[in-house]
C-alpha positions in Angstrom: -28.5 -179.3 -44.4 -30.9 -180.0 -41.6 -33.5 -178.9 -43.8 -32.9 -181.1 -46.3 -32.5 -184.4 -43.8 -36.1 -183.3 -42.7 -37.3 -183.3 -45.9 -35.5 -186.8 -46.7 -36.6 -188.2 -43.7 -41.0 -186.9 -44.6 -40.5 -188.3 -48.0 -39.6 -191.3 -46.6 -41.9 -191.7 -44.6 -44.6 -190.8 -46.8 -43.1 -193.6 -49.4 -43.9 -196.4 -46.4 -46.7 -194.8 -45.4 -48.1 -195.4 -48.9 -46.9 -198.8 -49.0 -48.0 -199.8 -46.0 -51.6 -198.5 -47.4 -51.1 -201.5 -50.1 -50.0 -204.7 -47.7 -53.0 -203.9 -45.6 -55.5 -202.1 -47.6 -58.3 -200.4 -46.5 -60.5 -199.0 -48.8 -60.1 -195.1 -47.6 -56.3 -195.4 -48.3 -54.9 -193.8 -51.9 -50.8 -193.2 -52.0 -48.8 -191.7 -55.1 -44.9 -191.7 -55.5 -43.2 -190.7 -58.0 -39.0 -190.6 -58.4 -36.7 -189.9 -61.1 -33.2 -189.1 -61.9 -30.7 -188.0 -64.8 -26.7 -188.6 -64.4 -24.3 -187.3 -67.2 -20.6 -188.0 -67.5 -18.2 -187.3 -69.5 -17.2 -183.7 -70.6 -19.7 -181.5 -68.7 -20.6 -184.2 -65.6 -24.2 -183.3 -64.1 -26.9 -185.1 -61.7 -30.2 -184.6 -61.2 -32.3 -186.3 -58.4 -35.8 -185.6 -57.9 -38.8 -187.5 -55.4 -42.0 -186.5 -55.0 -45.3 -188.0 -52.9 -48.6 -187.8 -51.5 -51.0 -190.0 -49.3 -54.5 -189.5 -48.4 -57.0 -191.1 -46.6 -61.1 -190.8 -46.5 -63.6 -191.4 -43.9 -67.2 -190.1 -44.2 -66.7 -187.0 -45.3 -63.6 -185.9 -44.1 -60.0 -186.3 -46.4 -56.6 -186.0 -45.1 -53.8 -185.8 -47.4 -50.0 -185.9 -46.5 -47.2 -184.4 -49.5 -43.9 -183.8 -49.8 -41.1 -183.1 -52.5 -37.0 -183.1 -53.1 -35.0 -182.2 -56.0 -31.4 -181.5 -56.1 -29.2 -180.7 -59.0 -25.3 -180.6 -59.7 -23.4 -179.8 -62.2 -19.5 -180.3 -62.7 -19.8 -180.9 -58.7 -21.0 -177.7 -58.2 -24.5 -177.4 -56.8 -27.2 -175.3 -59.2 -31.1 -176.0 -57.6 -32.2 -177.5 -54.4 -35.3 -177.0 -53.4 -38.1 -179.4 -51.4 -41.9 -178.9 -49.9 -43.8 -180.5 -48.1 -47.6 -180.0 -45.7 -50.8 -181.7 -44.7 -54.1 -180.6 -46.1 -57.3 -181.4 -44.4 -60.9 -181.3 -46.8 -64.9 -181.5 -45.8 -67.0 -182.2 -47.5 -70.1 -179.8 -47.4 -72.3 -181.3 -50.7 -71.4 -183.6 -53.6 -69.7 -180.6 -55.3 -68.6 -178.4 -52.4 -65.8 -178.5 -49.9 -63.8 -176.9 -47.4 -60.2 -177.1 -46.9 -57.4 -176.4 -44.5 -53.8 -176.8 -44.9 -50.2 -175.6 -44.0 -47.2 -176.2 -45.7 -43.0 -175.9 -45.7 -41.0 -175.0 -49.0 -37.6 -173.5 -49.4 -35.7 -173.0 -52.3 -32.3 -171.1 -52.1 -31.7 -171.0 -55.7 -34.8 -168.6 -56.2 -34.0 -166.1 -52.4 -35.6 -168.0 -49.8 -34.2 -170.4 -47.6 -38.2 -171.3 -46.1 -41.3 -170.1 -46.6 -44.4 -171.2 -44.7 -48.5 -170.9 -45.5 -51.2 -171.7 -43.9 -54.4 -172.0 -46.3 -58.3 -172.2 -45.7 -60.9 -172.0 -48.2 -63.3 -173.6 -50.3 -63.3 -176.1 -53.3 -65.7 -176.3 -55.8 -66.1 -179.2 -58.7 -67.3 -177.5 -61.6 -67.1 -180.8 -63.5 -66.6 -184.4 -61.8 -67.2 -187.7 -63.9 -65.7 -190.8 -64.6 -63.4 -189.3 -67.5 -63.3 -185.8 -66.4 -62.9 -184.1 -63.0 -62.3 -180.1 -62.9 -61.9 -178.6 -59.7 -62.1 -174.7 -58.6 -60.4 -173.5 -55.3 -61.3 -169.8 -53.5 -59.5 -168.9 -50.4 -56.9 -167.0 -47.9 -53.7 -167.5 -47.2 -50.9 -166.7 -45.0 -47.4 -166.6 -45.6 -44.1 -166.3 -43.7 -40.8 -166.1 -45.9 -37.5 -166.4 -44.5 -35.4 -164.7 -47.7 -31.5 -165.5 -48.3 -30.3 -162.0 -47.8 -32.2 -162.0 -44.1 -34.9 -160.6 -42.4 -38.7 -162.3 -42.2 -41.5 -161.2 -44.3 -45.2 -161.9 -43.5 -47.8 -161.1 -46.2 -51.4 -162.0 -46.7 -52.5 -163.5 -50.2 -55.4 -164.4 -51.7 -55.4 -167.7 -53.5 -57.3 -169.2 -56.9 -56.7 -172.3 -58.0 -57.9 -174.5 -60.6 -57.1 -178.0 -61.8 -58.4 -180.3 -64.4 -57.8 -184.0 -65.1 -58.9 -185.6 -68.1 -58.7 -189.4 -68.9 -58.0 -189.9 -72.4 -58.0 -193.8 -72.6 -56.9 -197.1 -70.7 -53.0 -196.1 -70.5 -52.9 -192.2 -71.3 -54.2 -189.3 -68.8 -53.7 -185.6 -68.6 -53.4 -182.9 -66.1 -53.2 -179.3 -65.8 -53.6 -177.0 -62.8 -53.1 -173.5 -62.3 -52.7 -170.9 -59.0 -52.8 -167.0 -59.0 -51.9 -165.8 -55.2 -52.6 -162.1 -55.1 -50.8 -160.1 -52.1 -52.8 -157.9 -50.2 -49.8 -156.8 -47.9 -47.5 -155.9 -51.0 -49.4 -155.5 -53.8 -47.2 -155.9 -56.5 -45.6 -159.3 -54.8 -48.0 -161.8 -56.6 -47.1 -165.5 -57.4 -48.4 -167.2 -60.0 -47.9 -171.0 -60.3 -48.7 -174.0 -63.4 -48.0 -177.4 -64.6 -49.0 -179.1 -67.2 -48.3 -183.1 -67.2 -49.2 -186.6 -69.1 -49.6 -189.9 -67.6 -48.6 -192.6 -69.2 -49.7 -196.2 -67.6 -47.3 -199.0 -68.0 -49.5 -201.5 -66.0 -52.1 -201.2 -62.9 -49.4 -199.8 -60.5 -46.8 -198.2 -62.4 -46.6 -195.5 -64.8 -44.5 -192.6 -66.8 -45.3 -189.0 -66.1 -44.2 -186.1 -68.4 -44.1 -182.7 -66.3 -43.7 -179.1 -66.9 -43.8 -176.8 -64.0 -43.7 -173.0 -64.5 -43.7 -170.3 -60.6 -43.7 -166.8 -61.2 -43.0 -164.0 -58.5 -43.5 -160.6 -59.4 -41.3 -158.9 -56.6 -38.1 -161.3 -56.5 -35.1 -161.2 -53.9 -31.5 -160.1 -54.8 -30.6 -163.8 -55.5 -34.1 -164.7 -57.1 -36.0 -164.6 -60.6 -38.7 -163.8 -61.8 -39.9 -167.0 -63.6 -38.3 -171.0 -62.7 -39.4 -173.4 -64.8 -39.1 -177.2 -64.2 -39.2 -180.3 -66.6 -39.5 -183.6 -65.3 -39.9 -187.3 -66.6 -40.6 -189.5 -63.6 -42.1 -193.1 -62.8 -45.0 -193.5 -60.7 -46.3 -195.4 -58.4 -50.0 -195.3 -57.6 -51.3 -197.6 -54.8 
């Protein structure tokens, strides 16, 4: 329960910060939320809530980003998914196609064996392709993991990360994005991750818009409680500032 009040409590503050980028903007400021929700009554009552956001700001060469995400789902009053992230990421920019990054991060999710899990992250990032329409981005680098599982106990692993993400502009209203991460573990071997998401942005004016999401995480070595694949489907409205 604490947990979640944290994560309540970042999201929120993430909304104002975002806000408060658009009543007094400086240029470096750029702020995303996003919300949605789905209630059903009736002979099988069910609610789904789900918030997600992210701020950054720019100065020279140096980005800071802020994130965070909640979703919580019930069904006939019983809960079924809960889970929520959210970290800080810092970038540098080396050339006009290479960067560096560091970041750490909180996520938990008890519905798939861990109640938190922790990363820290370093590496570098790499535009293989970055125009107007079109920006494709490559990421190489380390991380480090600490996972509080439901049954008990602390695991620490090491994990190689690859990520990749592509963002196309179609026309005026329509976008698409698609990004994918492969997290080899060099502690266990066989306890990979391997996330995706595919989504479509459609623009309803200059600020607001409707997003189409599919998220797929994989873990090879799952807890007692866990599975192998969760796979999320979202339709949310955005808010870009």
């Amino acid at each position: 329960m604490r947990a979640v009040r944290f994560t309540l409590i970042a999201l929120a503050f993430l909304f104002s910060l975002a806000t408060m980028a658009q009543e007094n903007p400086p240029p470096p400021w750029k702020g995303e939320a996003e919300a949605g929700a789905i209630i059903v009554s009736g002979n099988n009552d069910s609610e789904s809530y789900n918030a997600k956001a992210k701020t950054e700001y720019t100065i020279e060469k140096n980005l800071y980003a802020a994130f965070g995400r909640y979703l919580k789902t019930n069904s006939l009053g019983v809960e079924s998914a809960r889970n929520w992230e959210i970290g800080v990421r810092y970038e540098h920019q080396l050339a006009d196609y290479l960067s560096v990054y560091v970041g750490q991060k909180a996520e938990s999710d008890i519905f798939n064996g861990y109640l938190q899990r922790d990363s820290t992250d370093a590496g570098l990032k790499y535009f293989l392709v970055k125009t107007d329409e079109t920006k494709w981005t490559l990421e190489a680098g380390y991380r480090y993991q600490k996972t509080l599982p439901t049954a008990g106990g602390t695991l620490h692993d090491n994990l190689g990360r690859v990520y990749s993400e592509y963002n196309r502009t179609l026309d005026k209203t329509l976008s698409f994005k698609y990004w994918a991460e492969y997290l080899p573990n060099f502690t266990e071997p066989d306890a990979y991750l391997a996330n995706t998401e595919a989504s479509l942005n459609i623009m309803l004016n200059s600020i607001f818009s409707l997003k189409l999401a599919y998220l797929l995480q994989y873990q090879n070595v799952p807890s007692v409680s866990g599975k192998y694949t969760t796979t999320t489907t979202t339709m949310n409205l955005v808010a870009k500032f």
